[in-house]
N, C-alpha and C positions, 0 to 999 in steps of 0.2 A: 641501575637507574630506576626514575617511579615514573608513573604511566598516569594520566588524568584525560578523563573524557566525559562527554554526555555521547547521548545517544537521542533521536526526535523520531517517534513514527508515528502514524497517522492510523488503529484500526477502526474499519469502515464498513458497512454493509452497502452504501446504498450516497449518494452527492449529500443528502439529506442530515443538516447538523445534526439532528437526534441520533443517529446512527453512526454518528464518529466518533471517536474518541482519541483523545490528543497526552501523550503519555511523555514526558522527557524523563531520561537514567543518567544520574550522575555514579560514577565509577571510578576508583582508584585501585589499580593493580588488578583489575579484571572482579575486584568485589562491588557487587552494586550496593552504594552508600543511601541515596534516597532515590526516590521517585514520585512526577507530578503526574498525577494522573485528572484528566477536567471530569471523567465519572464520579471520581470522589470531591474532585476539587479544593484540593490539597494536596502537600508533599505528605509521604509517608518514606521515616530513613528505618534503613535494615543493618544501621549497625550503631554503636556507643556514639561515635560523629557523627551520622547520617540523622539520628535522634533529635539531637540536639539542632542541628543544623535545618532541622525541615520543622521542627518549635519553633525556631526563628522565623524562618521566610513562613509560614502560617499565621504568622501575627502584624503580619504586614499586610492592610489590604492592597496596598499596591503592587505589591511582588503577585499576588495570586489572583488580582483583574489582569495582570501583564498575562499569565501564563492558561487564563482560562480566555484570554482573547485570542489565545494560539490556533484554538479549537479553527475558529472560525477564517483568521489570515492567513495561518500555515497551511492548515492539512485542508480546509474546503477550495483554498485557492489550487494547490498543488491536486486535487483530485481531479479537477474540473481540468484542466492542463492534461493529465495523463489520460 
């Protein structure tokens, strides 16, 4: 069988958005294919598909307002909670 997942974490020094950083891993068969990172604020892919696939959603400014708004809904809400 084949195996697909992401991955979402939050690293953090401090509640303070400048200090967070909001990363999602997309992965097939335990190879990580791209990665969004909001420090760079873009996807960056680590393989021939991952490439190509993170060219794509890069060229989309709505795909990368979606996931640079993560910063602040996902990981500062979930900080503030924990």
């Amino acid at each position: 069988g084949y195996l697909y997942y992401n991955t979402v974490r939050c690293d953090f020094n401090s509640s303070d958005l400048r200090d967070i950083e909001f990363i999602r891993s997309e992965y097939f068969n335990k190879l990580e294919l791209t990665r969004f990172s909001s420090s760079l604020g873009k996807f960056v892919g680590y393989t021939e598909f991952g490439v190509k696939q993170a060219e794509n959603w890069n060229k989309d400014p709505s795909v990368l307002a979606q996931m640079n708004a993560q910063k602040e809904t996902y990981c500062k809400h979930n900080i503030e909670v924990d």
